[in-house]
LOLOLO-642786 format. One record per residue: x, y, z of N, C-alpha, C in turn; residue in one letter; residue number from 1. Coordinates in nm, 2 decimals. Example, Ala and Ser with C-alpha at 12.3 -4.5 7.8 and 13.67 -1.06 7.14 Angstrom:
// LOLOLO-642786
+--------+--------+--------+--------+--------+--------+--------+--------+--------+---+-----+
!     nu !     nv !     nw !    cau !    cav !    caw !     cu !     cv !     cw ! r !   k !
+--------+--------+--------+--------+--------+--------+--------+--------+--------+---+-----+
!   1.32 !  -0.57 !   0.78 !   1.23 !  -0.45 !   0.78 !   1.32 !  -0.33 !   0.78 ! A !   1 !
!   1.28 !  -0.22 !   0.71 !   1.37 !  -0.11 !   0.71 !   1.29 !   0.00 !   0.79 ! S !   2 !
+--------+--------+--------+--------+--------+--------+--------+--------+--------+---+-----+
***
This chain:
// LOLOLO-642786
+--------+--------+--------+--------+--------+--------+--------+--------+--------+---+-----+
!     nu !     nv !     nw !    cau !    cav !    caw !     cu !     cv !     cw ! r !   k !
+--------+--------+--------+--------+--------+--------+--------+--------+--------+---+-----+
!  -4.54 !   8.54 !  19.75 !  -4.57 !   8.41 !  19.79 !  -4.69 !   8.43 !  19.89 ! X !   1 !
!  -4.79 !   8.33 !  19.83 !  -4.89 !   8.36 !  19.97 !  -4.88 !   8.28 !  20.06 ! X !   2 !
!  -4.96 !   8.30 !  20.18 !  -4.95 !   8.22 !  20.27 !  -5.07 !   8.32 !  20.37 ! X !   3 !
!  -5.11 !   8.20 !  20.50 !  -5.27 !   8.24 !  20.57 !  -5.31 !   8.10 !  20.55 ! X !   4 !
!  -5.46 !   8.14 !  20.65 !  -5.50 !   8.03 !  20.63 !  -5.66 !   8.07 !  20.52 ! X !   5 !
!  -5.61 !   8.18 !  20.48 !  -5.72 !   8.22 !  20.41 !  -5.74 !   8.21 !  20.26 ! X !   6 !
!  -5.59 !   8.21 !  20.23 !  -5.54 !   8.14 !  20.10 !  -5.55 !   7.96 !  20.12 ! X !   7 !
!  -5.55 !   7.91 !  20.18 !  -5.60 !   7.78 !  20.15 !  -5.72 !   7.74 !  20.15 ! X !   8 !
!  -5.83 !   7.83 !  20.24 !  -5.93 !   7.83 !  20.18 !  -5.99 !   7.86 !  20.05 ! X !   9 !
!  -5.91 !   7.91 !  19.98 !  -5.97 !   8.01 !  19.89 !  -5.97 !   7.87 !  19.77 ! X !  10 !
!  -5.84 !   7.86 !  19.80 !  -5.80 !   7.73 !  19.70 !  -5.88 !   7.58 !  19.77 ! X !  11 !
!  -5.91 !   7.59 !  19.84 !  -6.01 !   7.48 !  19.81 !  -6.14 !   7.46 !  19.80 ! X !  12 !
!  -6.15 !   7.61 !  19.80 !  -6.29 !   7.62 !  19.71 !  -6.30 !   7.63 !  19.63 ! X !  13 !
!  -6.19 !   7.67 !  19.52 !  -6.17 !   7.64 !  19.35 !  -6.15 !   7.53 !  19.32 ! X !  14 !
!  -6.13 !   7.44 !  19.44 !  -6.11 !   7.29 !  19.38 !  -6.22 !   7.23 !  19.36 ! X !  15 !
!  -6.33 !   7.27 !  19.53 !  -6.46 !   7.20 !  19.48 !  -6.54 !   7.19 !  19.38 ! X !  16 !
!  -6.50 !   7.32 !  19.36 !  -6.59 !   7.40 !  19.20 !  -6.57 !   7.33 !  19.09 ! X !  17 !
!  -6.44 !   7.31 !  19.05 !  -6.35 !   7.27 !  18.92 !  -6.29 !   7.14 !  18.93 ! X !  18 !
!  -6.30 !   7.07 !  18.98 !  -6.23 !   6.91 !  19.00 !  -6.13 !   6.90 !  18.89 ! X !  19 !
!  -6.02 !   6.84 !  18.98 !  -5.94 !   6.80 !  18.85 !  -5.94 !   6.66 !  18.81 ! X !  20 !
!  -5.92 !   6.59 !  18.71 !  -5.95 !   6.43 !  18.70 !  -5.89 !   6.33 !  18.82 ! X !  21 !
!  -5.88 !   6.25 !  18.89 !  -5.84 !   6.15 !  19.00 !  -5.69 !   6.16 !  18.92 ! X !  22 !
!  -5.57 !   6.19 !  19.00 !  -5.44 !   6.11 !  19.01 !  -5.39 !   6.23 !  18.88 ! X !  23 !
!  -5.46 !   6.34 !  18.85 !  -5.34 !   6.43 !  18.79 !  -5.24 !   6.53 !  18.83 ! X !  24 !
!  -5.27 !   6.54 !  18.95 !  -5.20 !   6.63 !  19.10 !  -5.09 !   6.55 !  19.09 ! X !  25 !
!  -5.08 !   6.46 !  19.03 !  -4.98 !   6.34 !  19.11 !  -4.88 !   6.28 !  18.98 ! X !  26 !
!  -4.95 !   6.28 !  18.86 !  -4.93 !   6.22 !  18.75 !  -4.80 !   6.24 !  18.69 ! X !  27 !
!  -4.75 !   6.37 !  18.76 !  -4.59 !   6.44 !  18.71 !  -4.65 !   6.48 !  18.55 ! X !  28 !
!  -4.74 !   6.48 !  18.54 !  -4.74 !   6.56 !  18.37 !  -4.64 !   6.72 !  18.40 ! X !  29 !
!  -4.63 !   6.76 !  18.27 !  -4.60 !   6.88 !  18.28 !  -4.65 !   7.02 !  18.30 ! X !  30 !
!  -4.84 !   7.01 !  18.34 !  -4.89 !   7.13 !  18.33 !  -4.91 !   7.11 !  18.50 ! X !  31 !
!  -4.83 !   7.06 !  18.58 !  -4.79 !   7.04 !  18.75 !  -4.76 !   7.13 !  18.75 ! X !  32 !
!  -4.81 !   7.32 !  18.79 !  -4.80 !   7.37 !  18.89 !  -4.70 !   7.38 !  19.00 ! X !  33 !
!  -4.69 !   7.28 !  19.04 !  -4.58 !   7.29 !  19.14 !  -4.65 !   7.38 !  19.28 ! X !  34 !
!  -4.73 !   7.39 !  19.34 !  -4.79 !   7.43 !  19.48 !  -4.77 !   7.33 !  19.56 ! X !  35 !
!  -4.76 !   7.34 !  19.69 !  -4.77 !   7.22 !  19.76 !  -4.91 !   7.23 !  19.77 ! X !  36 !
!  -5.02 !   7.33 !  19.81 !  -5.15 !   7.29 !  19.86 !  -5.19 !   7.30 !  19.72 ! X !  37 !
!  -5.25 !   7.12 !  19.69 !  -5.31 !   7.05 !  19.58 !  -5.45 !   7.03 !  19.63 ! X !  38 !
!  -5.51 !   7.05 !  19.58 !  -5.68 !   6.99 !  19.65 !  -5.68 !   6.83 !  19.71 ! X !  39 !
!  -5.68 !   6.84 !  19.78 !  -5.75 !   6.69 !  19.84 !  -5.86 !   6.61 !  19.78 ! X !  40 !
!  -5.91 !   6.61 !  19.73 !  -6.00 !   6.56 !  19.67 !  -5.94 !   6.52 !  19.52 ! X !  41 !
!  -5.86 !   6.54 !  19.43 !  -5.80 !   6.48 !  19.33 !  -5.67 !   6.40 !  19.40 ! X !  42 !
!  -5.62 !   6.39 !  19.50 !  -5.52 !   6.33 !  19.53 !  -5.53 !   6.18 !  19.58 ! X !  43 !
!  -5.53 !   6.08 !  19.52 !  -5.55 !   5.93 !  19.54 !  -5.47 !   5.91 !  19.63 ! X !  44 !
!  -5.47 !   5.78 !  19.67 !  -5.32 !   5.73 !  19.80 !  -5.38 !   5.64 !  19.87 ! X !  45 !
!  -5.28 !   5.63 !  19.98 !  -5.34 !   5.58 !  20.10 !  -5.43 !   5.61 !  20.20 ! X !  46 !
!  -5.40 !   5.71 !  20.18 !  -5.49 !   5.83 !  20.26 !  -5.64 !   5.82 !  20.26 ! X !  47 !
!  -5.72 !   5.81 !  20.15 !  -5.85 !   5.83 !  20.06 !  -5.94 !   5.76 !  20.20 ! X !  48 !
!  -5.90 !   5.70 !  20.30 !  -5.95 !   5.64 !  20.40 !  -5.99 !   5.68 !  20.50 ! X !  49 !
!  -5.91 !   5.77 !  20.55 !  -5.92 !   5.87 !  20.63 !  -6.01 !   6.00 !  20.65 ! X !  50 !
!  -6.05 !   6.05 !  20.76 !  -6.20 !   6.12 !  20.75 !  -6.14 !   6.28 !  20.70 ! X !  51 !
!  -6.22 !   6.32 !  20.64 !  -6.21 !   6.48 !  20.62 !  -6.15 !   6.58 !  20.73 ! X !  52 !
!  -6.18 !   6.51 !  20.83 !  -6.12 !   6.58 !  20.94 !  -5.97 !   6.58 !  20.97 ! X !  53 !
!  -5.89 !   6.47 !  20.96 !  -5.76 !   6.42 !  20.92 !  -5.70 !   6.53 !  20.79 ! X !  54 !
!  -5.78 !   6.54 !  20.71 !  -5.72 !   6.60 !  20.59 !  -5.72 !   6.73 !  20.57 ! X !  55 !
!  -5.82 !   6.78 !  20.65 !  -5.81 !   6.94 !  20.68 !  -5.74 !   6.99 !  20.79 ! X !  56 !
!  -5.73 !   6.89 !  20.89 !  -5.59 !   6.90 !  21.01 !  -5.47 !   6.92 !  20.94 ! X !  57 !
!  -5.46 !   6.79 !  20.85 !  -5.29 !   6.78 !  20.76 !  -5.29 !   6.93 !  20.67 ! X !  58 !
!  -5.38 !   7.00 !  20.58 !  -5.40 !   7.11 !  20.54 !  -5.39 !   7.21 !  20.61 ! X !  59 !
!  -5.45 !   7.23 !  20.77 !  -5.40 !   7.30 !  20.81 !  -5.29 !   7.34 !  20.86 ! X !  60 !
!  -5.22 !   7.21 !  20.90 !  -5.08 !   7.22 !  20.93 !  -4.99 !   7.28 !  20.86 ! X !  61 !
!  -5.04 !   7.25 !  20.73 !  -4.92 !   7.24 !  20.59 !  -4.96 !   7.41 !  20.56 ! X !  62 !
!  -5.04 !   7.44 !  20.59 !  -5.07 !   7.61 !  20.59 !  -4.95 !   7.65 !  20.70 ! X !  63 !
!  -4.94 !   7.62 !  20.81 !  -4.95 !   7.68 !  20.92 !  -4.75 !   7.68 !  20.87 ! X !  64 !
!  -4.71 !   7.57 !  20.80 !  -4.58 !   7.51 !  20.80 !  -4.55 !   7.62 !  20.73 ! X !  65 !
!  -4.61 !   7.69 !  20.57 !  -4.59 !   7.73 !  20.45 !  -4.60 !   7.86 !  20.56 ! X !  66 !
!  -4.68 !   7.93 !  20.65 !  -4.65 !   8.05 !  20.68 !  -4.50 !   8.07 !  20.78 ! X !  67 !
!  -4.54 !   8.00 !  20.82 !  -4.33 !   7.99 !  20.89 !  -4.23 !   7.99 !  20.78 ! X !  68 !
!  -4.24 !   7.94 !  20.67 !  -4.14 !   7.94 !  20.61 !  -4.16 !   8.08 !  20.56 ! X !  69 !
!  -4.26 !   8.14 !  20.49 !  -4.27 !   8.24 !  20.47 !  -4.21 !   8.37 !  20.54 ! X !  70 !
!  -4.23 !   8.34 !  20.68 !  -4.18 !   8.41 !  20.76 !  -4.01 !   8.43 !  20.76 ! X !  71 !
!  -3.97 !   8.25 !  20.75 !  -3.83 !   8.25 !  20.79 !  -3.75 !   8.36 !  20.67 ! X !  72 !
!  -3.81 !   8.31 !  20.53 !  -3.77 !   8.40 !  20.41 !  -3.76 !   8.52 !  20.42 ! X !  73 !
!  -3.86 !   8.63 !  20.46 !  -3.85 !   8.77 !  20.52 !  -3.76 !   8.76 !  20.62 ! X !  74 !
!  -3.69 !   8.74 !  20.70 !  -3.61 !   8.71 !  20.83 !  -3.46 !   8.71 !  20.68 ! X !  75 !
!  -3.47 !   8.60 !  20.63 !  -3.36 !   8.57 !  20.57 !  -3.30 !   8.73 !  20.46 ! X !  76 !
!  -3.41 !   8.75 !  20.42 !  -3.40 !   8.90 !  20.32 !  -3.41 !   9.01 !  20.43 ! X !  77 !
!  -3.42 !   9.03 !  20.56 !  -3.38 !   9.10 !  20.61 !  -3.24 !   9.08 !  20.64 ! X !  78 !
!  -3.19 !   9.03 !  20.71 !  -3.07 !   8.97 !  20.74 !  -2.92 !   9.03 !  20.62 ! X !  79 !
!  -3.01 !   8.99 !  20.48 !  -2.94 !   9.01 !  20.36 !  -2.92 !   9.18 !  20.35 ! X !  80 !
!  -3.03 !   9.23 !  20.39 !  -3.03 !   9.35 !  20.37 !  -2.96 !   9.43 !  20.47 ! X !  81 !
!  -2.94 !   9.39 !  20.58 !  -2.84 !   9.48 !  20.68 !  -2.73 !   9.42 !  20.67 ! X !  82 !
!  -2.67 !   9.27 !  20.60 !  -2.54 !   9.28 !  20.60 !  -2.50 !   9.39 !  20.47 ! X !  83 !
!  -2.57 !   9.35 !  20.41 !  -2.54 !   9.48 !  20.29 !  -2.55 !   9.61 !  20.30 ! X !  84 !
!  -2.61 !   9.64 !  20.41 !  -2.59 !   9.80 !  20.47 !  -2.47 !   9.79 !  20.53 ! X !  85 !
!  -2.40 !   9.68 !  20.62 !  -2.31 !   9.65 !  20.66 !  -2.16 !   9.72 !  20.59 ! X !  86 !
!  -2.19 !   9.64 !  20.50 !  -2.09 !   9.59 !  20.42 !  -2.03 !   9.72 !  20.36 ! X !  87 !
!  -2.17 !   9.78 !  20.32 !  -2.19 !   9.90 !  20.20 !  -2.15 !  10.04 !  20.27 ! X !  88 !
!  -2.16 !  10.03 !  20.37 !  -2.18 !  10.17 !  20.44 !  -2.06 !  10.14 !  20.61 ! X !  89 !
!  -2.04 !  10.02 !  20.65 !  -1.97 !  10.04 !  20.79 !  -1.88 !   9.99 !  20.75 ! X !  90 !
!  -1.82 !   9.89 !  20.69 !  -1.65 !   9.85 !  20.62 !  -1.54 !  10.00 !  20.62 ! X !  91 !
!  -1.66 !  10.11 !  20.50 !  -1.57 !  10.20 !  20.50 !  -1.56 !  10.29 !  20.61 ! X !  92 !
!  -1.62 !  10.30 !  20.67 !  -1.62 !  10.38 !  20.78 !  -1.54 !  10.31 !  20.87 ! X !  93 !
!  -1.52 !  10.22 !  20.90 !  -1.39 !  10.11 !  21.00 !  -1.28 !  10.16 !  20.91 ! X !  94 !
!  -1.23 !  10.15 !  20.81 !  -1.11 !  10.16 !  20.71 !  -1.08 !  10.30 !  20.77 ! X !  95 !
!  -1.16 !  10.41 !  20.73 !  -1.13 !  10.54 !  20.78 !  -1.12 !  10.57 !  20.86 ! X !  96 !
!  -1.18 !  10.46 !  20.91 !  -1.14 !  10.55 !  21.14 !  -1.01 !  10.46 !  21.12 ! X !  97 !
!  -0.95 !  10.35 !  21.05 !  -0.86 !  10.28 !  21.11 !  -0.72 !  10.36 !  21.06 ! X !  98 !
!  -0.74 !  10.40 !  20.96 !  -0.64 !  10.51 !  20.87 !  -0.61 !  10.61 !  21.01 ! X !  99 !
!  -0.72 !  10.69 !  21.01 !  -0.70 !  10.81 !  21.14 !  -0.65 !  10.73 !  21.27 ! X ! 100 !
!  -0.68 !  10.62 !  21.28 !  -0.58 !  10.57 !  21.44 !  -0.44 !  10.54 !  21.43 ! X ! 101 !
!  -0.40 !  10.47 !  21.21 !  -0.25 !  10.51 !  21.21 !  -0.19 !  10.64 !  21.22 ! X ! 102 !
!  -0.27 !  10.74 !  21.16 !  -0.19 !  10.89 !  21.16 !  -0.19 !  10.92 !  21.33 ! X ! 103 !
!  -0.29 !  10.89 !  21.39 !  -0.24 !  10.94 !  21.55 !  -0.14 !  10.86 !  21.62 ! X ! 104 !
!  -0.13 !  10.71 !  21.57 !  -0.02 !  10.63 !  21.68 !   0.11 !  10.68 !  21.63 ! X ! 105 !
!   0.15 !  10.72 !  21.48 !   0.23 !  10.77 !  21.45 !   0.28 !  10.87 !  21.51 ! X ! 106 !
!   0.12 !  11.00 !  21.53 !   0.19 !  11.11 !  21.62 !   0.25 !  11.07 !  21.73 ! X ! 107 !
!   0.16 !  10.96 !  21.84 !   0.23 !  10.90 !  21.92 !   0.35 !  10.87 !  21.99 ! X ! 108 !
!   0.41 !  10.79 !  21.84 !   0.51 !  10.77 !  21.84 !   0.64 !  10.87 !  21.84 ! X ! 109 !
!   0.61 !  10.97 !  21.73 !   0.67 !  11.09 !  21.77 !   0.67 !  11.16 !  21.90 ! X ! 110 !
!   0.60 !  11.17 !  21.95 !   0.56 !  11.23 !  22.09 !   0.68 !  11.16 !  22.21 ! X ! 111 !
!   0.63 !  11.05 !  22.15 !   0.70 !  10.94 !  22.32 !   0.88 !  10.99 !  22.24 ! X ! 112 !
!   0.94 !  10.97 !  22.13 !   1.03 !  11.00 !  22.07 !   1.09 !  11.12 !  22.13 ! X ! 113 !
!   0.97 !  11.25 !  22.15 !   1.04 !  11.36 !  22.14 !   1.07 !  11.36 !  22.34 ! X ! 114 !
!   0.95 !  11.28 !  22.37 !   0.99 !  11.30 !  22.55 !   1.11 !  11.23 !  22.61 ! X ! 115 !
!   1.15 !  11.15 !  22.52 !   1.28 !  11.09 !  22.55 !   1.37 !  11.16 !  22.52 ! X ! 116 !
!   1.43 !  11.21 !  22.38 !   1.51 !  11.29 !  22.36 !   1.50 !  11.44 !  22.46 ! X ! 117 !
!   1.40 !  11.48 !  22.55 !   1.38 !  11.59 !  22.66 !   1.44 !  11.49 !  22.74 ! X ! 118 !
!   1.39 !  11.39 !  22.76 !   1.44 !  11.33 !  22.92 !   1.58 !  11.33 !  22.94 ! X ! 119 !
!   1.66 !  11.28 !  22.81 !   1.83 !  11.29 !  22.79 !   1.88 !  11.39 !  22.81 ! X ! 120 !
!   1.81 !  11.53 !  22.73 !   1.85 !  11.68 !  22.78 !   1.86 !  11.69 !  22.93 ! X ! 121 !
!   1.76 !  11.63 !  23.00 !   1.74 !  11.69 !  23.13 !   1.85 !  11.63 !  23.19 ! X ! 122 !
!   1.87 !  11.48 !  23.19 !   1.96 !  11.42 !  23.27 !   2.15 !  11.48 !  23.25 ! X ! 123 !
!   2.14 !  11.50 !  23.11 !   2.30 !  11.58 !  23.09 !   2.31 !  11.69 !  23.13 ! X ! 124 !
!   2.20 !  11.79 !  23.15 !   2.22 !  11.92 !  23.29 !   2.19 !  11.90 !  23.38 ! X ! 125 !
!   2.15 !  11.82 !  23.40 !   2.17 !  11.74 !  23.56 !   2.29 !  11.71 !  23.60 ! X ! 126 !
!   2.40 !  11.65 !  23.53 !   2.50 !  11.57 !  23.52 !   2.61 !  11.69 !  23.54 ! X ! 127 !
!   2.56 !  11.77 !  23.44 !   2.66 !  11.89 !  23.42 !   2.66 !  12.00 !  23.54 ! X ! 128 !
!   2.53 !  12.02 !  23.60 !   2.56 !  12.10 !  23.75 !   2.57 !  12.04 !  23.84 ! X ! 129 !
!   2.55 !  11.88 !  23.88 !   2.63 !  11.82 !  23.97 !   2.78 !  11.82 !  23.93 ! X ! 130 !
!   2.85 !  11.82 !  23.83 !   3.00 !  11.84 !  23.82 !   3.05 !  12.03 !  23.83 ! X ! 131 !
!   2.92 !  12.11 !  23.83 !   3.02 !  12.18 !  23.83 !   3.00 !  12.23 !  23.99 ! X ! 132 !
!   2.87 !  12.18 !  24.02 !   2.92 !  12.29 !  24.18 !   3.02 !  12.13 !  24.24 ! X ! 133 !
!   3.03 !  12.02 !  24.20 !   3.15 !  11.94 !  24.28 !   3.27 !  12.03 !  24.23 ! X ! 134 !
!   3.30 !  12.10 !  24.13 !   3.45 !  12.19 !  24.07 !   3.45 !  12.34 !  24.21 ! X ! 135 !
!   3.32 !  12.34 !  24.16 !   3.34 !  12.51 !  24.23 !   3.28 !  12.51 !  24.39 ! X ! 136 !
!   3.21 !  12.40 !  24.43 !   3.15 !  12.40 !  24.58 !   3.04 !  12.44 !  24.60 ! X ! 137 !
!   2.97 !  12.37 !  24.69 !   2.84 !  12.40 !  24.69 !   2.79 !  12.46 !  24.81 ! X ! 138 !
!   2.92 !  12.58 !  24.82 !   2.93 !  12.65 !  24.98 !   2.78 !  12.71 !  24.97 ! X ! 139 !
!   2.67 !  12.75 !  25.11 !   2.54 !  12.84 !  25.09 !   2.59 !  12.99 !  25.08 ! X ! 140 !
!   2.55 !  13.08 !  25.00 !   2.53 !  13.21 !  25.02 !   2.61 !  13.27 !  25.12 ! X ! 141 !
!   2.53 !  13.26 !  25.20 !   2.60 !  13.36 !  25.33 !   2.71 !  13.31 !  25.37 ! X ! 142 !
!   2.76 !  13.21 !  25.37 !   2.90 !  13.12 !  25.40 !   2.98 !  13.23 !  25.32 ! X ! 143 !
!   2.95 !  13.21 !  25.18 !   3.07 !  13.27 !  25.10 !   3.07 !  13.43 !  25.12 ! X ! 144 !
!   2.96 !  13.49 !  25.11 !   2.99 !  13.63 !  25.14 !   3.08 !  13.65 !  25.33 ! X ! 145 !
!   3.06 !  13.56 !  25.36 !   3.11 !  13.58 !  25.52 !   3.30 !  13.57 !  25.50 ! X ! 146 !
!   3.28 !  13.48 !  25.41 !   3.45 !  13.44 !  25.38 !   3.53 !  13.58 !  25.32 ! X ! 147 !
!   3.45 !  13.60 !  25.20 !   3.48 !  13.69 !  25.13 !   3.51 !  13.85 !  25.19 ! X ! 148 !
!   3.44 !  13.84 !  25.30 !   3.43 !  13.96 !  25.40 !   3.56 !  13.97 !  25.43 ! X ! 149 !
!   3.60 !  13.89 !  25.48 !   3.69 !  13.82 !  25.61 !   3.87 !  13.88 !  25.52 ! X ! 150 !
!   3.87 !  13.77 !  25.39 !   3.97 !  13.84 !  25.32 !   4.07 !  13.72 !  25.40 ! X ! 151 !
!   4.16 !  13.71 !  25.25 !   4.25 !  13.60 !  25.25 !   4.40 !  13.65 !  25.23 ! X ! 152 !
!   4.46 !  13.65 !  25.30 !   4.63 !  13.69 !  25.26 !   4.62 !  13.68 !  25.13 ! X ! 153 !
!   4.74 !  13.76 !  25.09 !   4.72 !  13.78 !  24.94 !   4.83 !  13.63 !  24.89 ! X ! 154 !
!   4.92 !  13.57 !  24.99 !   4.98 !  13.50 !  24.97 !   4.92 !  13.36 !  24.98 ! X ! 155 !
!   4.86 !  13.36 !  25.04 !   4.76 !  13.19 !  25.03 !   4.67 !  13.24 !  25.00 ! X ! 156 !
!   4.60 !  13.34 !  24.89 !   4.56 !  13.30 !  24.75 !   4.59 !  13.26 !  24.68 ! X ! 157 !
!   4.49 !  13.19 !  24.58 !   4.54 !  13.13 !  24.45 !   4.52 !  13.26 !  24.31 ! X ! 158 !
!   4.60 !  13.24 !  24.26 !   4.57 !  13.33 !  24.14 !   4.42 !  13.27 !  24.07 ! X ! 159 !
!   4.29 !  13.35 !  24.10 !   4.20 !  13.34 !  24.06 !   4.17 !  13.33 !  23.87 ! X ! 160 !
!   4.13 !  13.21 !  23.87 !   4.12 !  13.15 !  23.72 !   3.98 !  13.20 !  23.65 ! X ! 161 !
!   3.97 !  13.26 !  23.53 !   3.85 !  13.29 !  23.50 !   3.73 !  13.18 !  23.47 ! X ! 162 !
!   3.65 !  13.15 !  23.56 !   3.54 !  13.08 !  23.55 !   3.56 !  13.00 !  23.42 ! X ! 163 !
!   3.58 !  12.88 !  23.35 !   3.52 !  12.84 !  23.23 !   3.37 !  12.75 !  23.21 ! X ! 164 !
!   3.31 !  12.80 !  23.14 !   3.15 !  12.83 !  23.15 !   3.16 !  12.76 !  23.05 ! X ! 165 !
!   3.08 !  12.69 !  23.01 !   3.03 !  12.61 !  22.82 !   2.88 !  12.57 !  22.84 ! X ! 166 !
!   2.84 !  12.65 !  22.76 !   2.68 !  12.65 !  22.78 !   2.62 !  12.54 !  22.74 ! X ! 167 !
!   2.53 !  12.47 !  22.80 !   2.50 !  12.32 !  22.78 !   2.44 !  12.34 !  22.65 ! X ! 168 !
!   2.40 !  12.25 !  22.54 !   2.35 !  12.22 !  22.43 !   2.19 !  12.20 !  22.44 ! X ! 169 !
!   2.09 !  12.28 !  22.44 !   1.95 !  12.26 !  22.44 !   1.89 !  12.26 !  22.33 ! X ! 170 !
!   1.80 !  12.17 !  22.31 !   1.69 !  12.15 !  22.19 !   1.61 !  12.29 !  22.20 ! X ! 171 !
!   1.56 !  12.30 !  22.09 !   1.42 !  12.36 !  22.07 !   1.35 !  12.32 !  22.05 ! X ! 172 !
!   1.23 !  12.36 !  22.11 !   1.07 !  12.32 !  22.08 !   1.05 !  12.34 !  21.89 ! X ! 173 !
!   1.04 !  12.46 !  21.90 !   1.03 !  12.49 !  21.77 !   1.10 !  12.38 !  21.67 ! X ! 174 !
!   1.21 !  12.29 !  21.69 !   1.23 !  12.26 !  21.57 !   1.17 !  12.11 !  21.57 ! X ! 175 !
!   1.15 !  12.09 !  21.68 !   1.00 !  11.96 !  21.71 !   0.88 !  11.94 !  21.68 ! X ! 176 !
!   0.82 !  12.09 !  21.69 !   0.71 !  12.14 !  21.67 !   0.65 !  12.28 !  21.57 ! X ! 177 !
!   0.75 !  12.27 !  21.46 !   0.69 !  12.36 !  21.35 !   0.58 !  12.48 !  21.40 ! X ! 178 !
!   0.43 !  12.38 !  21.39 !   0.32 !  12.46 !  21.36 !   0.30 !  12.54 !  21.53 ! X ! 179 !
!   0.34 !  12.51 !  21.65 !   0.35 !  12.59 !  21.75 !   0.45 !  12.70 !  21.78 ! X ! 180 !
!   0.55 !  12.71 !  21.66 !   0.58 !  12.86 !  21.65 !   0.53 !  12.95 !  21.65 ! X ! 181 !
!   0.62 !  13.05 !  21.65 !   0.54 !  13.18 !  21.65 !   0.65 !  13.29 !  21.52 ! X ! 182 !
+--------+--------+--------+--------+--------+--------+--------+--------+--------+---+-----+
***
């Protein structure tokens, strides 16, 4: 498409040269071109009254109009062309980072899974050595070897019972964590 104001001149210097008959710019025949800048000088009207000066203002204008639109059209095919780089090239790249955010919230979710099932471990041996030193006492060290020194009739002894010990139940890492084996 052209557009300038250099291209309207050009074309109305082909007009001066070559006249077309009065009122065929206008006539709707079928060998209409279809340009908006028509030579002035074959265009009859109301206008025909008005000074040359008027008609090359309105020409200029309609130049000035036809290069903005020209412009807006590049603007518009740019536009077309980075949604289609858009489209073409960053859709899939969102998809695949969005894939890789389910595989990690999943890990996530494992993760928070596996720190609760630790937090329950911790709290049942917690549970379990506050019941056993409340069974066996939570006398300090040197208390009991002091006692023990000391020595208890053998008659207000109690027949000493063998400790019963049950070893708490612990998870392994390993069976949480496979590939951090060894």
């Amino acid at each position: 498409m052209e557009s300038g104001p250099a291209c309207g001149a050009l074309r109305r210097e082909e007009s001066a040269e070559d006249p077309e008959p009065a009122g065929a710019a206008w006539s709707g025949d079928s060998g209409d071109s279809g340009n908006v800048s028509q030579s002035h000088s074959s265009a009859s009207g109301p206008w025909e009254d008005e000074g040359p000066e008027d008609v090359e203002a309105l020409d200029a204008g309609l130049e000035d109009l036809l290069a903005r639109v020209d412009e807006f059209v590049g603007m518009l095919d740019m536009i077309r062309g980075d949604s289609a780089h858009v489209v073409g090239q960053g859709v899939p790249r969102i998809h695949a980072r969005a894939a890789e955010m389910r595989r990690l919230y999943g890990r996530i979710d494992r993760l928070e899974a596996f720190v609760t099932m630790v937090g329950g471990g911790v709290a049942r041996l917690e549970e379990q050595v506050a019941r056993a030193e409340a069974e066996r006492g939570a006398f300090p060290g040197a208390l009991r070897k002091l006692l023990s020194a000391v020595g208890v009739p053998s008659f207000l002894a109690r027949p000493a019972a063998p400790p019963r010990h049950e070893a708490p139940v612990l998870f392994r890492t390993e069976d949480h964590f496979p590939c951090c084996g060894e």
